[in-house]
N, C-alpha and C positions, 0 to 999 in steps of 0.2 A: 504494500500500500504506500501512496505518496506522502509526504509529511504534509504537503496541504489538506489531501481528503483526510488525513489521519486528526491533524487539528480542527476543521471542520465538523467530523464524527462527536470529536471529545468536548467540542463547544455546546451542541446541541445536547450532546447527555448533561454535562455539567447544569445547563441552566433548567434541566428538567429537574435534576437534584436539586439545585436552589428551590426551588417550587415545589416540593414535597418538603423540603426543611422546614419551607415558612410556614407551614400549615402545624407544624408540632410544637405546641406549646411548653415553652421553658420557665415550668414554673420552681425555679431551684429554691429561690429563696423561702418562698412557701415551703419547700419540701425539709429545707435546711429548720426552719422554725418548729416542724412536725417531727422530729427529729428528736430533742429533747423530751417532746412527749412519747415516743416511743420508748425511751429510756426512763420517763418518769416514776414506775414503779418500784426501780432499782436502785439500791443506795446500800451506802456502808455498813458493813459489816453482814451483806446477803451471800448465801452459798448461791451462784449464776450455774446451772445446769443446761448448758447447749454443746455442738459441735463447732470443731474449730478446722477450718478450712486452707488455713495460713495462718504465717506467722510476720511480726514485723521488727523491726530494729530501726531506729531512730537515728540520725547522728546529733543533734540538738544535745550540747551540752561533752560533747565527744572531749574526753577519753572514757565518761561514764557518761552510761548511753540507757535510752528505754529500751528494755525490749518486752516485747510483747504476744498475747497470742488474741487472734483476732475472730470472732463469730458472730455468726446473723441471730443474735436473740431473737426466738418466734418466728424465726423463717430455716427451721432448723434442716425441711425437709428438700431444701431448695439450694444446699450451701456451698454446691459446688459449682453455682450460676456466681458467688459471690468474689471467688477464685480472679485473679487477672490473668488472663490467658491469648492465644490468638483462637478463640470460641469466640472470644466478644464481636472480632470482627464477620465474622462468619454469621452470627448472631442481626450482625447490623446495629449493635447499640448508639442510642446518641451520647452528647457531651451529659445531658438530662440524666438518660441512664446510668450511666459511667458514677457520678456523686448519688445517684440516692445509693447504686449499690453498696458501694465504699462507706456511703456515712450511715448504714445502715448495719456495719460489722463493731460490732463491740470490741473497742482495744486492750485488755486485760490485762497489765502491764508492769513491773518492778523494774527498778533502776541496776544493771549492772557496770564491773569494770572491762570494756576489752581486753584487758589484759588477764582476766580469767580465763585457764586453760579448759575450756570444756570436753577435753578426748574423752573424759570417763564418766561425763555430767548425765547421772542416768534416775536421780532424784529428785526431787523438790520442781521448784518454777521452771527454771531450764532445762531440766531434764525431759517437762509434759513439753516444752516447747519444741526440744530436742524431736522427739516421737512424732509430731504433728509436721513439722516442716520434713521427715523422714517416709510421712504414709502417703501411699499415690492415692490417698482418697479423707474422706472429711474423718474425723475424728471425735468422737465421745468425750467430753470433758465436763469437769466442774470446779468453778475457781471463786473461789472468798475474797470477796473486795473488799477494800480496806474505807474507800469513797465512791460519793458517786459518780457516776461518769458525767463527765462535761463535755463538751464539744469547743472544741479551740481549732479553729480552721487556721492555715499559715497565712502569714500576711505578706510572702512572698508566693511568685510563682514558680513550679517546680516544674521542667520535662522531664524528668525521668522516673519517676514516682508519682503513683493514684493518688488522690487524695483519701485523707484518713477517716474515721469517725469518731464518735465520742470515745473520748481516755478514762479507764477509774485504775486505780493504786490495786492491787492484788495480793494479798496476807499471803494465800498458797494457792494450789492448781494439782488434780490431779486427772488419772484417765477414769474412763467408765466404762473402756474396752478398749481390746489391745489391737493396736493398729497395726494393718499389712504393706510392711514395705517389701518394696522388689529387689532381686536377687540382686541384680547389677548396683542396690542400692549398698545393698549388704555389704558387697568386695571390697565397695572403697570406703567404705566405714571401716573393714576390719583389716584392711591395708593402711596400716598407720605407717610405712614409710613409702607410702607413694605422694610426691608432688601434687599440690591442690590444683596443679594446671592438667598436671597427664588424667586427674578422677575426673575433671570436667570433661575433657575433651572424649575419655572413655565412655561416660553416662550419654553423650551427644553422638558417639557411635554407636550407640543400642538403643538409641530411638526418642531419648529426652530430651524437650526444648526446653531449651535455655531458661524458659519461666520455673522449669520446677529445678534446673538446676540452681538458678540463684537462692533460691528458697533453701535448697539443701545446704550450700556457701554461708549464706548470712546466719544461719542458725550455729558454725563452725563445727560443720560435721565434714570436712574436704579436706584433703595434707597432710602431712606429717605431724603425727600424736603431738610433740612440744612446740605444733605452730598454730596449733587447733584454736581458733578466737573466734568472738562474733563479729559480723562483719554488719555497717548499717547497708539496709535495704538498699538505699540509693546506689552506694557504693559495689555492690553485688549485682546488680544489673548490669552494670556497665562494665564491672571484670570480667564477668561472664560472657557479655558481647565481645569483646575484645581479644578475651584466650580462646574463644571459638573462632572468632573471625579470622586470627592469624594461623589456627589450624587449618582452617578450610585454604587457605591462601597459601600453605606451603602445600597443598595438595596440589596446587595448578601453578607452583612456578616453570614449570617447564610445559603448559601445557601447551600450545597450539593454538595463535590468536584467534579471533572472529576476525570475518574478514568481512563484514559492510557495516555500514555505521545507521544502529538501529536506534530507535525512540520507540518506550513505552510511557504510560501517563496512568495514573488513577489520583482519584479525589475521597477524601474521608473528614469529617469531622471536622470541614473548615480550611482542610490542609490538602495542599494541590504539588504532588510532587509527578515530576519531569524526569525521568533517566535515559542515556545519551551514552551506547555502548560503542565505540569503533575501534577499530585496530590497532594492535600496538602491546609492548606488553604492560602487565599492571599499574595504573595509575588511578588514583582517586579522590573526587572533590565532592565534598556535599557543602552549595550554599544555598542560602535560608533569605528572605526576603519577608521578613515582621512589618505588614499591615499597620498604619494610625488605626489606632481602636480595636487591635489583636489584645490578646493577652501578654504578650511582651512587650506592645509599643501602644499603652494604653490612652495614650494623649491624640486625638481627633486633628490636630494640628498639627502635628510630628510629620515629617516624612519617611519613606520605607526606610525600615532598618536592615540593614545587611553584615552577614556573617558567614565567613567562609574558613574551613580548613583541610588541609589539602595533605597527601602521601604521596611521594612516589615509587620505583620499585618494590626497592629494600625496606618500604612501608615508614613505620614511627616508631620511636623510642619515649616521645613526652605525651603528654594527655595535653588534647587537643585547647586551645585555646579560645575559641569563642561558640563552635555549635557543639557544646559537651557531649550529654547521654546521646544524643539523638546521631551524633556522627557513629560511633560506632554499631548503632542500630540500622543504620542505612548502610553502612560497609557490611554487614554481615548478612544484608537481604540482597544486596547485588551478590556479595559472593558466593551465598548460597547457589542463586541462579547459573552463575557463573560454571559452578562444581555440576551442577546437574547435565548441562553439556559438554564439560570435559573443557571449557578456554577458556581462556582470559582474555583480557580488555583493556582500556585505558576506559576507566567510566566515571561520569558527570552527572551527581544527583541536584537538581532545581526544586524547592521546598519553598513554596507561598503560603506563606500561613495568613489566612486572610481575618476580615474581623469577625468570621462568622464558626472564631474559636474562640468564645468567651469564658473558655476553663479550663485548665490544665493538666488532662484522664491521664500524662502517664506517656513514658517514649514507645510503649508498647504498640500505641496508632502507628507511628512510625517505622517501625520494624515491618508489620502487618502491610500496611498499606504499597510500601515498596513489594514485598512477597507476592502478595496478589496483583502485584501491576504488571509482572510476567505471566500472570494467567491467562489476560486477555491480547487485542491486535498489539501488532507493534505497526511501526512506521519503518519505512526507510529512505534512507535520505545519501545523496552524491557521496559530500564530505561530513566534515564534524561541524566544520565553522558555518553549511549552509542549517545544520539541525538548528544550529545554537541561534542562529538570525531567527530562523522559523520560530522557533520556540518564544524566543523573547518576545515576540510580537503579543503573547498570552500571558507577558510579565510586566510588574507594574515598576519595571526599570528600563531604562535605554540600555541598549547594545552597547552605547560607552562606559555605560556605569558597570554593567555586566565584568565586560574585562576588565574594569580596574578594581575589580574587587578580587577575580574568578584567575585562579595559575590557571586553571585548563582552559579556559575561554581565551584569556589571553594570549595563548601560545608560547605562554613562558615554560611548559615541559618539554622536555626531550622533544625531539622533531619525531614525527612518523617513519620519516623515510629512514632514520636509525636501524628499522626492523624491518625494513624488506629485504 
């Protein structure tokens, strides 16, 4: 298909999506105010008897850290709609959906040190936490609060983590039935001197996405017995993206480029990403274009904010500088695709976050959203530089702002003709 009829195609779907969006009512803050009454029965010093679906860890206050375990009081038989996964997208959730779910999971939570060794934490509060981020299914629990839950939403925006729900303090926590973890789970638990990189990259060869791997990470059940810690949530997403993604990408250093220079597009939740695969070997940019009146450039009079960071061959050694969790989530959904055909590329992800993201579900849209943007047409187009022209014409930047932000737009990588 031509990149004209292909932009064409994706202009009429998108403004068909606009027009089902408008029609769904975003009543959060209502939902957020109903919220407390949901929780209104519960208070200090109650034994809470539900299932816990996940677990969370905080960095707030780091090097002593919350951690927690998280469940849908009263929606006990539903608890693994409550889970963050790539279901959701599958599912079609809104931004709507996304916050009642999450503020709708009870945070049940004591304060510990990271620097507690948990290899052998198989009692008390961490220990039920332990078991819960270890079971591939929801889990039986009951936990003594200390207070009652409150709802403290952050006053910042976060991409790489859901947002949370009501917090209450936790005296103790125990099971109510013994949860099934999987074999693959078991190895690298009882392989206390295998590296926390090789048990990830293991658990993602026998079929676990990265969601339940973090899960298993943050609770510090990964690595070698004396290096065993909690890790916060935020932070375990993104290690997790990151030691998978460069496994997948030592898989294809020698693969066999692509040889046309293709464009794929999907839209999700506000967020309009563009990828841009041509020949050459590995190179990667994901930059981001923050909307006046997005949730990162929340001023109506601001102009588009941009953010780019960029890898070449031999990839990165530092954590990225300005599009954080979500860079690594967008390199691990192109290289997925990538590994599924056996090449590599030199690839360009385009990320419009428009205003019509007024809340911040979580880099997991972004992961998702690139995944499934190889499921449908793609485009193709002469060269790289005529995609990037075509594309911007659907961006709310000029082609010169483009490349002075953009190394691959620019032309400032390695030339192409290096590798023929």
């Amino acid at each position: 298909m031509r990149l004209s009829e292909f932009i064409e195609i994706e202009r009429n779907e998108r403004a068909e999506r606009r027009r089902l969006a408008g029609e769904k009512s975003y009543e959060i803050l209502e939902r957020l105010d109903g919220v407390q009454n949901q929780f209104a029965e519960i208070s200090g010093g109650d034994a809470v008897g539900s299932v816990s679906p996940s677990i969370f860890v905080g960095r707030a206050g780091y090097p002593n850290v919350s951690t927690g375990l998280l469940s849908p009081v009263g929606n006990e038989s539903d608890a693994g709609q409550f889970v963050t996964d790539g279901a959701w997208y599958e599912e079609g959730v809104s931004i709507g959906d996304v916050f009642e779910r999450r503020t709708s999971l009870l945070n049940a939570n004591q304060t510990a040190p990271v620097e507690t060794n948990v290899h052998d934490t198989w009692e008390g509060f961490l220990g039920v936490q332990r078991e819960v981020a270890l079971a591939d299914r929801p889990v039986g629990i009951e936990v003594g609060l200390d207070g009652s839950p409150e709802l403290e939403l952050a006053d910042s925006v976060d991409d790489v983590s859901a947002p949370t729900g009501p917090r209450a303090r936790a005296n103790d926590a125990s099971l109510t039935e013994n949860p099934h973890v999987p074999r693959p789970v078991k190895k690298t638990l009882e392989d206390d001197d295998w590296r926390a990189t090789g048990a990830m990259n293991y658990l993602y060869n026998r079929g676990f996405d990265v969601y339940e791997i973090n899960t298993i990470l943050s609770a510090g059940a990964l690595g070698q017995s004396e290096n065993r810690r909690l890790v916060p949530t935020r932070w375990s997403i993104t290690a997790v993206d990151d030691t998978v993604g460069q496994y997948v990408r030592g898989k294809q250093r020698n693969a066999t480029s692509v040889d046309t220079v293709s464009v794929w597009h999907n839209e999700y939740l506000g967020n309009s990403f563009w990828i841009i695969l041509a020949p050459g070997q590995w190179e990667f940019e994901l930059v981001e274009f923050k909307a006046p009146g997005s949730v990162w450039n929340p001023d109506p009079a601001a102009g588009v904010w941009l953010a780019s960071d960029y890898e070449g061959h031999e990839g990165r050694t530092q954590y990225v500088e300005e599009t954080a969790g979500a860079y690594y989530a967008a390199r691990l959904a192109v290289l997925e695709y990538l590994d599924s055909i056996d090449r590599q590329a030199k690839a360009l992800v385009l990320r419009h976050v428009s205003d019509d993201y007024w809340g911040p579900v979580g880099v997991w849209q972004v992961r998702e959203a690139i995944r499934h943007a190889f499921d449908g047409d793609h485009a193709v187009s002469e060269t790289f530089d005529d995609a990037v022209a075509g594309i911007t014409e659907q961006l709310p930047v000029s082609l010169a702002d483009l490349r002075r932000k953009s190394t691959l737009a620019a032309g400032r990588q390695t030339g192409l003709d290096a590798f023929e």
